[in-house]
C-alpha positions as CSV (number, residue, x, y, z in Angstrom):
1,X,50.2,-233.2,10.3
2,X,47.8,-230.1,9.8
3,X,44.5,-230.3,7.1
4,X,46.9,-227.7,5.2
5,X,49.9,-230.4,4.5
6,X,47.6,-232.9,3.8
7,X,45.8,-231.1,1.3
8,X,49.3,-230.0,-0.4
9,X,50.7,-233.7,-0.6
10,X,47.4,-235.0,-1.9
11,X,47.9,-232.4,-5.0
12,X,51.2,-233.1,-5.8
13,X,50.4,-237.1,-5.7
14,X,47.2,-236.1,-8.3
15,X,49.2,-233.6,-10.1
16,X,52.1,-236.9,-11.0
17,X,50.4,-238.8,-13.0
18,X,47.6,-236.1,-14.5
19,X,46.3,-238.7,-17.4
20,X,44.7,-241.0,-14.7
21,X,43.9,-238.5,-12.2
22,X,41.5,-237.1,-15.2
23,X,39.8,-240.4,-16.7
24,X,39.2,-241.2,-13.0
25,X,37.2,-237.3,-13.1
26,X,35.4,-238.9,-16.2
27,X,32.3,-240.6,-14.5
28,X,31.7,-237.3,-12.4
29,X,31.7,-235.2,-15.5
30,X,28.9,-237.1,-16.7
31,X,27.3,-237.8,-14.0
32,X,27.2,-233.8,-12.5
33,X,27.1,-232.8,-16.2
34,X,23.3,-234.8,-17.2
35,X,22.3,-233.9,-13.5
36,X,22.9,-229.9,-15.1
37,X,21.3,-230.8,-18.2
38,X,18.0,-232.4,-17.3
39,X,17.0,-230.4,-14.5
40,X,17.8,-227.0,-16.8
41,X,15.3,-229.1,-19.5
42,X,12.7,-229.7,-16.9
43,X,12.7,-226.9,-15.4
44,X,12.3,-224.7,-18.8
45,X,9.4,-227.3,-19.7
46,X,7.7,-226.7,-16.6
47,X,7.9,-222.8,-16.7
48,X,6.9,-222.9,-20.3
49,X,3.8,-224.7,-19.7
50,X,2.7,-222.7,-16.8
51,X,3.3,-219.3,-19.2
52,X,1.2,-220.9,-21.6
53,X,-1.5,-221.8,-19.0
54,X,-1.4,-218.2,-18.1
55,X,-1.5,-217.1,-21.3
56,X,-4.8,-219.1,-22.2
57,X,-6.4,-218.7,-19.1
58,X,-7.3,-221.6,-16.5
59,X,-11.1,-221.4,-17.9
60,X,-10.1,-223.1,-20.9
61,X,-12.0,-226.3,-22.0
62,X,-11.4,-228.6,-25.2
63,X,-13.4,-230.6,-26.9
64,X,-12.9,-233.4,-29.6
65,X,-14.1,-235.9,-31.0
66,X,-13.5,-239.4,-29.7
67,X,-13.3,-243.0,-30.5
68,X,-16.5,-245.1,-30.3
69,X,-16.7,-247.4,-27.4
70,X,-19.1,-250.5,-27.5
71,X,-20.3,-251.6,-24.3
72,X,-21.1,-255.2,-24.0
73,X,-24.5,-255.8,-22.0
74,X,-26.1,-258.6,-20.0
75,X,-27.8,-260.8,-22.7
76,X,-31.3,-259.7,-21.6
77,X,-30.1,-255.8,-22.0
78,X,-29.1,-256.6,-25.4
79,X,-32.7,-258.2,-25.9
80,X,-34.6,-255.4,-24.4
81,X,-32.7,-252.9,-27.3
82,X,-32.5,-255.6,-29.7
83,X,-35.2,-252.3,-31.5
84,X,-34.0,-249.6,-30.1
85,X,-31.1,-249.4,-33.0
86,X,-28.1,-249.1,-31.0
87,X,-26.5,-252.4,-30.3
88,X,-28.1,-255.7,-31.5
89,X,-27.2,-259.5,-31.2
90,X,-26.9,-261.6,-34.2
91,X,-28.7,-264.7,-34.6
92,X,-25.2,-266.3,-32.9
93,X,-26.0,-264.1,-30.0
94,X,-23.2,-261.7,-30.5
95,X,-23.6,-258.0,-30.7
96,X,-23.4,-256.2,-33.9
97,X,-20.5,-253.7,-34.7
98,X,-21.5,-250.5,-33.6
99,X,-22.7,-247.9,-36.4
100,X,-20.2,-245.2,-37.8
101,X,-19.3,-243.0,-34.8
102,X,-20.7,-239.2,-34.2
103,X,-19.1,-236.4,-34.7
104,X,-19.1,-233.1,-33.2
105,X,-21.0,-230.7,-35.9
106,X,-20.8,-226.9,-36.1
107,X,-24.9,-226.8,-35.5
108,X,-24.0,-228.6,-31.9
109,X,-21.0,-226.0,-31.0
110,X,-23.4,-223.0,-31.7
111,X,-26.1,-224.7,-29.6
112,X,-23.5,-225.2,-26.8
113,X,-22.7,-221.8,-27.0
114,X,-26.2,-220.6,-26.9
115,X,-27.9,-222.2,-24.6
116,X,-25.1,-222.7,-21.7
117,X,-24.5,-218.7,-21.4
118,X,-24.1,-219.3,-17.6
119,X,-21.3,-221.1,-17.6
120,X,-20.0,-220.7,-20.8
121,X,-19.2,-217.4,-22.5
122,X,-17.7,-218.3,-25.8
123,X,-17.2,-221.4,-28.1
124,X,-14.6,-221.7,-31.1
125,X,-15.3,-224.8,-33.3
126,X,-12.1,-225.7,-34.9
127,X,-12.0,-227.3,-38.1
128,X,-8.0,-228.5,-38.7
129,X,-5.8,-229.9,-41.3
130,X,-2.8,-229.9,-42.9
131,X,-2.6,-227.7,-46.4
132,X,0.0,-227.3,-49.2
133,X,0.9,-223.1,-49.3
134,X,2.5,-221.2,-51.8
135,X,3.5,-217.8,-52.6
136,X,5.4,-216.8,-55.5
137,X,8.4,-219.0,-55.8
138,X,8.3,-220.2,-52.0
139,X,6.1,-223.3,-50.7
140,X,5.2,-224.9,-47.4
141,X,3.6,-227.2,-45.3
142,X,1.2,-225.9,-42.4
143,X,-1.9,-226.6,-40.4
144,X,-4.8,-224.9,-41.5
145,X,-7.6,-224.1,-38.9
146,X,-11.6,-223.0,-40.0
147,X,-13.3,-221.9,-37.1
148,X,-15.5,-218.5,-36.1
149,X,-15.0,-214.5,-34.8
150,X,-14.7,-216.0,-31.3
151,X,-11.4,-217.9,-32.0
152,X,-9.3,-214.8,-31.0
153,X,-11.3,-214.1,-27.4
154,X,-11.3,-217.8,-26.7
155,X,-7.7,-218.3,-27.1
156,X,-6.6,-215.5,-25.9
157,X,-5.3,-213.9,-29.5
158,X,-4.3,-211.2,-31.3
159,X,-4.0,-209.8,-34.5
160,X,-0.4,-207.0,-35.3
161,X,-1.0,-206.2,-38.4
162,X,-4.5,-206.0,-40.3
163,X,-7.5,-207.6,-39.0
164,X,-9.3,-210.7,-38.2
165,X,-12.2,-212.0,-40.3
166,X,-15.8,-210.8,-39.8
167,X,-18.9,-212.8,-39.7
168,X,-19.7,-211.9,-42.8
169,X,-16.7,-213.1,-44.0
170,X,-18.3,-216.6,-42.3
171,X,-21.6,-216.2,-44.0
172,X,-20.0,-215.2,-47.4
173,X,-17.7,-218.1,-47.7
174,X,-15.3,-216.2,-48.5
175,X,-11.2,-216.9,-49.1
176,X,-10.1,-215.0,-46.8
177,X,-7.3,-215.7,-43.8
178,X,-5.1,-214.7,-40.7
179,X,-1.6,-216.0,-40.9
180,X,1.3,-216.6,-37.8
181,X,4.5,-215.3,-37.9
182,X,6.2,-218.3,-38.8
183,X,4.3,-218.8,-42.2
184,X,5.4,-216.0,-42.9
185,X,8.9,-216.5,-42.9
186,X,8.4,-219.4,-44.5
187,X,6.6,-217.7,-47.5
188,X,8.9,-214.5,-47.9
189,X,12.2,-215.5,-45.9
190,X,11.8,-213.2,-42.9
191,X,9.4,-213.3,-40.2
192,X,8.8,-209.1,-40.0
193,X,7.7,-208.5,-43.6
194,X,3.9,-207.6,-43.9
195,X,1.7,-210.1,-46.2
196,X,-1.3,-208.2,-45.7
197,X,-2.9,-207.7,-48.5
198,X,-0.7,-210.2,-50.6
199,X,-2.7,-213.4,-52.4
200,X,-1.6,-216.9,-51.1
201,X,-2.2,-220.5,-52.6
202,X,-3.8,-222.7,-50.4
203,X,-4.5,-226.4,-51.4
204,X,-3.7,-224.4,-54.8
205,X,-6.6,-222.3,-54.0
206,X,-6.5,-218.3,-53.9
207,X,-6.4,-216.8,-50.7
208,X,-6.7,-213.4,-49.8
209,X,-4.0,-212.3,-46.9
210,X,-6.1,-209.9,-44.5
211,X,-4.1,-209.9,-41.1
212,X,-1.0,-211.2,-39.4
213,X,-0.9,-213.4,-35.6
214,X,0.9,-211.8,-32.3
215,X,3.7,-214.5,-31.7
216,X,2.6,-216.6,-29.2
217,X,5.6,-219.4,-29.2
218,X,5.7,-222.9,-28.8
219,X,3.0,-224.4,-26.8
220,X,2.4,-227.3,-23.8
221,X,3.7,-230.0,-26.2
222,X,6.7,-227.9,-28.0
223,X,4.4,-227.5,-30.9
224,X,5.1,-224.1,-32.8
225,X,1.8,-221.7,-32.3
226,X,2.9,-219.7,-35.0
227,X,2.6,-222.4,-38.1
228,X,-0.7,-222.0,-38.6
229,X,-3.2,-219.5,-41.2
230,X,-6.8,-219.0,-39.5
231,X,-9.6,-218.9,-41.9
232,X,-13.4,-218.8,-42.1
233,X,-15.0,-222.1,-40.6
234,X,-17.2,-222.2,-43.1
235,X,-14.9,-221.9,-46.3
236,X,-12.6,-224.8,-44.4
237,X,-15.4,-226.5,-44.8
238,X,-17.0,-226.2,-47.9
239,X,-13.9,-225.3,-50.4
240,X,-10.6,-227.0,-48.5
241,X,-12.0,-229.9,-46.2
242,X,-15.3,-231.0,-47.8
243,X,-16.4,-232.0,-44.4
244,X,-19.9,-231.0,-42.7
245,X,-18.1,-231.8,-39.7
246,X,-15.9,-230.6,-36.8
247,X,-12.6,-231.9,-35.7
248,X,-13.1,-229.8,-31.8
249,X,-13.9,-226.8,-30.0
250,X,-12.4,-224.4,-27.9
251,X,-14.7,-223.6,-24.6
252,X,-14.3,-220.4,-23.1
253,X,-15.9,-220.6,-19.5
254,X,-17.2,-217.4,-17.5
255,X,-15.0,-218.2,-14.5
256,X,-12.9,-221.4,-13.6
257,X,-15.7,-222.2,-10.8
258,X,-17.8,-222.8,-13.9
259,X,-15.8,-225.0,-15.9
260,X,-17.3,-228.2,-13.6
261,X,-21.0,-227.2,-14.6
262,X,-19.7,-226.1,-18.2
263,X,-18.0,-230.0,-18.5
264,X,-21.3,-231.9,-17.3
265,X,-24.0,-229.4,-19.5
266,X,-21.5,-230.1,-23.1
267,X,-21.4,-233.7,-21.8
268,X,-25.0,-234.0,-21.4
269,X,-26.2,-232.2,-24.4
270,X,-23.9,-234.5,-26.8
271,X,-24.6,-237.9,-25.1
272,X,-28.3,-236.8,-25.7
273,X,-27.4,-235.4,-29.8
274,X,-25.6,-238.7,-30.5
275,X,-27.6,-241.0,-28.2
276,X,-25.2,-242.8,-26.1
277,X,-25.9,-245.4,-23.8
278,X,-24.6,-246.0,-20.7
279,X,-22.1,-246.4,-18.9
280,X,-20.7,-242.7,-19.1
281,X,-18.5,-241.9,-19.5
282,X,-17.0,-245.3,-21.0
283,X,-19.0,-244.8,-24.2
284,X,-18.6,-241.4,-24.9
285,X,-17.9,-240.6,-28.4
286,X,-15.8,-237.5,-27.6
287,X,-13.3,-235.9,-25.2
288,X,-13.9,-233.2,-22.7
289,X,-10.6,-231.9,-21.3
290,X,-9.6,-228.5,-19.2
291,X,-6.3,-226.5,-19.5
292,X,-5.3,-227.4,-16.5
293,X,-5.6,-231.3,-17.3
294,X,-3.4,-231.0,-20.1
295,X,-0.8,-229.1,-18.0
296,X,-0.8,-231.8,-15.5
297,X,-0.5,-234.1,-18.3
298,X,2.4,-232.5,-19.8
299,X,3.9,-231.9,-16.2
300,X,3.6,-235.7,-15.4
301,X,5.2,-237.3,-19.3
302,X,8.0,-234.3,-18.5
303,X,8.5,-235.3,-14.4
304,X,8.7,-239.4,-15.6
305,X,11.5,-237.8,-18.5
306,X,13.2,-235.7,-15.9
307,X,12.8,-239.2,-13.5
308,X,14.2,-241.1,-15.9
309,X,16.9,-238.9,-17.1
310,X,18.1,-238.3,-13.6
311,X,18.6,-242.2,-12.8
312,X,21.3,-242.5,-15.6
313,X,22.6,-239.2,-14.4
314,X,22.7,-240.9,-10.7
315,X,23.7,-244.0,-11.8
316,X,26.9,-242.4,-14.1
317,X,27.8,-240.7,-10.7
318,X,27.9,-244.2,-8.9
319,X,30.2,-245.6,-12.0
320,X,32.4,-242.3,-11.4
321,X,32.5,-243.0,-8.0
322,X,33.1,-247.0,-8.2
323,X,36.2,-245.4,-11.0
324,X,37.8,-243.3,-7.8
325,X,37.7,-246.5,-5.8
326,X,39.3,-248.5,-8.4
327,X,42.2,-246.0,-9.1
328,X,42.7,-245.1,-5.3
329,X,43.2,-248.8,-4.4
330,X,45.5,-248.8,-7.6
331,X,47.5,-246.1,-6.0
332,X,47.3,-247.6,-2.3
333,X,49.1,-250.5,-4.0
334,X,51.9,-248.5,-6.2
335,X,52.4,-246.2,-3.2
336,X,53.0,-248.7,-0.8
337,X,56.5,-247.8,-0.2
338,X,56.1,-244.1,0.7
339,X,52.8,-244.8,2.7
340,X,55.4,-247.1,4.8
341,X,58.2,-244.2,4.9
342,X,56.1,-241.5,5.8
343,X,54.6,-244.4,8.7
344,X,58.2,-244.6,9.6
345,X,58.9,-241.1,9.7
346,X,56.0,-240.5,12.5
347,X,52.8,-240.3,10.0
348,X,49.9,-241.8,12.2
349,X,47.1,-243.7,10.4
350,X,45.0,-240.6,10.4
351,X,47.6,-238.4,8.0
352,X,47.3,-241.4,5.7
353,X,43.7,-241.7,6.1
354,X,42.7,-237.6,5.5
355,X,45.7,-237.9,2.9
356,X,43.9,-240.1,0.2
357,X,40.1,-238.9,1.4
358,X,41.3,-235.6,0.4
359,X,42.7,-236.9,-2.6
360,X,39.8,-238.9,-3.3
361,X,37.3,-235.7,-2.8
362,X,39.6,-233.4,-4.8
363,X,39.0,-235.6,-7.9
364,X,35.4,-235.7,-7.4
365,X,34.8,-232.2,-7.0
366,X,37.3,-230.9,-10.0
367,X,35.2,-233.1,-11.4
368,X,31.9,-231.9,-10.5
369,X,32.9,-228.2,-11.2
370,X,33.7,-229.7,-14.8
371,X,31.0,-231.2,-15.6
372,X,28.8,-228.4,-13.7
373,X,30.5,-226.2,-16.0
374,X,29.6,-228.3,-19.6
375,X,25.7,-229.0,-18.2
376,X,25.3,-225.0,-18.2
377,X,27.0,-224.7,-21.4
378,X,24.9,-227.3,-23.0
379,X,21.7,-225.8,-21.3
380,X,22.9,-222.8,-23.0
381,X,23.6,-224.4,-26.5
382,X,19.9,-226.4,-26.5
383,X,18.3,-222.9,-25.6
384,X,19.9,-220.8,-28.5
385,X,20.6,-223.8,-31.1
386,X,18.2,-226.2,-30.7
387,X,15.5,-223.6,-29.4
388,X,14.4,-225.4,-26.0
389,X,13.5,-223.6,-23.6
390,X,16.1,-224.1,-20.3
391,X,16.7,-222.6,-17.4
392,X,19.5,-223.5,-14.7
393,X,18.1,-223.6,-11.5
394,X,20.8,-222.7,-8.5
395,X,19.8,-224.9,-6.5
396,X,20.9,-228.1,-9.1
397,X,24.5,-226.5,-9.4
398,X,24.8,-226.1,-5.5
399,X,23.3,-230.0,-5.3
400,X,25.8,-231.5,-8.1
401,X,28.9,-229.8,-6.1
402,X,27.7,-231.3,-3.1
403,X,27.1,-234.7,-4.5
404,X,30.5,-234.9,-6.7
405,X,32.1,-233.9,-3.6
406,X,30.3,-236.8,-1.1
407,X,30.6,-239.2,-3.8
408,X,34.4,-238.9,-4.1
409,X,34.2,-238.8,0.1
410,X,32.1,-242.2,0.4
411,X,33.9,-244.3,-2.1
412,X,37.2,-243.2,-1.0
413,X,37.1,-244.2,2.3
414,X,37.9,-247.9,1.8
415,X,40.9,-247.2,-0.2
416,X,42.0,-244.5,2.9
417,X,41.3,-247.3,5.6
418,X,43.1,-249.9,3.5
419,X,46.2,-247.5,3.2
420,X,45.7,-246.0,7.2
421,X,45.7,-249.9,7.8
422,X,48.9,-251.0,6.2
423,X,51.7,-251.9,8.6
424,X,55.0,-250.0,8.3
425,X,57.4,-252.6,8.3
426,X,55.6,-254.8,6.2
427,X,55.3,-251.4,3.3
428,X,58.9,-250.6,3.8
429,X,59.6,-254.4,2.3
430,X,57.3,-253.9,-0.5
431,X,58.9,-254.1,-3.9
């Protein structure tokens, strides 16, 4: 018996009982389906981030502030700066808690920027928080961010319509801001009308409109770019945050060789401003990370999600897979009689045992094409519903056919060799 007659028997014994042949396809679906799905989400994450790192640049440092760390020293360290006004023992012999942490102040970010021109070539303090916004009727929630005339070469943006503030804007304190796309809809209802010009309440304070943000997207983490008004660092400060503080600042360094020196010179100069003491950089009062460490952040939380994912993908295949056994060994049993007819009528052990294999494999892979089919259509709904960002890589769809396929293969070869086994006589008698 040819591959060809095979084939054509092992269809019509799927195609008589239709109900189990599918709930046996079930565990592939999934299985093929998730292995779609989760490689079309990491994939997407991964290109996003890299468009964002080239969006920013690789010269990119950040700097925040940090929780304070207390060091524990030797007993005779703790004597010798029992004065010094750091860290002293009690008359138990404990250290004291240590004093209200530092923060980063804008007086420290324009001395960075100043006096670090070789390896630094701009600096954006960044003053954030969240703010209450209204115009006319319509009211929001955004993040609010104070910070200086460098923000826009620093991070690499742009203004479409109007302009960005001035210093003097800075100097004068005055209301004045830059809104992103998305505030706008969420203010007039549609993204492309113009609310230059136009007075918004902020923190139910008046707020003069002077320019609108290019789009830029979501960013590393998924958060939206565009949810955001950019305003005067200085009237943050003073009239929204009452702060004389800093929440971070955006480094821009004068090439990526630099960004080594840039790290050690800000590191340096604040451990000095706040007087740390050593260890470094255990008690360090502040963060200094690059672009490129918070890509390989992202990339590694995304690759442990994608890991993860994949395993219950894998593991739903193994089920599907364990479900074709099951059923074929079902239908070694019910068949019993016309395995031992067709043994009678000259059908050698190998028909038998390339008839159920190619049954077995057929299953798998109708059901890999399946649920290949609904992992690109749900990659497809999460990118235009949900507003991930996806992409189907060719390589997963020609790997899941593969694997459907050698799944149905592997666990169908016991129920083939138990049916290629059976002897003739013995399956003619069976009732």
């Amino acid at each position: 018996m040819n591959l060809l007659e095979s084939t054509r028997i092992a269809l019509r014994g799927l195609a008589g009982n239709k109900m189990r042949t599918f709930l046996t396809m079930l565990g592939i679906i999934i299985g093929v389906g998730v292995v779609i799905l989760v490689v079309a989400i990491g994939e997407g994450a991964t290109q996003r981030v890299k468009q964002t790192i080239d969006e920013l640049g690789t010269n990119l440092l950040f700097v925040w502030n940090g929780p304070p760390r207390l060091h524990i020293a030797p007993a005779a360290a703790l004597a010798a700066q029992s004065g010094k006004g750091t860290t002293t023992a009690t008359s138990n012999g404990f250290p004291t808690p240590p004093a209200p942490p530092n923060r980063l102040t804008l007086d420290e970010a324009n001395a960075i920027a100043k006096n670090f021109t070789q390896a630094i070539a701009a600096v954006a303090p960044i003053v954030r928080r969240s703010v209450q916004i209204r115009f006319q009727d319509n009211n929001a929630t955004t993040t609010l961010q104070g910070t200086n005339t460098e923000y826009p070469f620093v991070n690499n943006a742009s203004v479409m319509r109007g302009r960005f503030f001035d210093q003097s804007d800075i100097e004068g304190v005055r209301q004045v801001c830059v809104v992103g796309q998305t505030v706008v809809e969420s203010l007039t209802g549609s993204p492309d009308n113009d609310l230059v010009g136009q007075h918004i309440s902020i923190n139910n304070q008046d707020f003069l409109v002077i320019g609108e943000l290019t789009p830029k997207g979501s960013g590393i983490w998924g958060q939206d770019q565009d949810d955001v008004i950019i305003a005067p660092i200085t009237t943050v400060m003073q009239r929204i945050a009452n702060t004389t503080n800093i929440d971070a600042m955006n480094v821009r360094c004068t090439s990526a060789k630099m960004m080594p020196l840039a790290m050690e010179q800000i590191a340096n100069y604040l451990r000095n401003q706040h007087h740390l003491q050593p260890p470094f950089p255990q008690n360090d009062d502040f963060e200094i990370r690059s672009q490129t460490d918070l890509m390989n952040r992202q990339q590694s939380v995304t690759g442990t999600m994608t890991s993860l994912l994949s395993i219950v993908a894998i593991i739903s295949l193994v089920v599907g897979g364990i479900g074709i056994m099951n059923i074929m060994l079902v239908s070694v049993t019910e068949r019993t009689r016309e395995i031992g007819i067709r043994k009678a009528i000259g059908a050698t052990p190998r028909d038998i045992l390339l008839q159920f294999l190619i049954e077995s494999s057929i299953i798998s892979l109708i059901g890999g094409i399946i649920g290949l089919a609904l992992g690109v259509i749900g990659a497809h709904l999460l990118a235009t519903v949900g507003g991930w960002n996806t992409i189907v890589d060719p390589r997963a769809v020609i790997a899941g056919l593969v694997v459907s396929a050698g799944v149905g293969l592997f666990f169908g070869i016991y129920p083939a060799s138990k049916a290629a086994a059976l002897n003739p006589i013995e399956a003619l008698r069976f009732e």
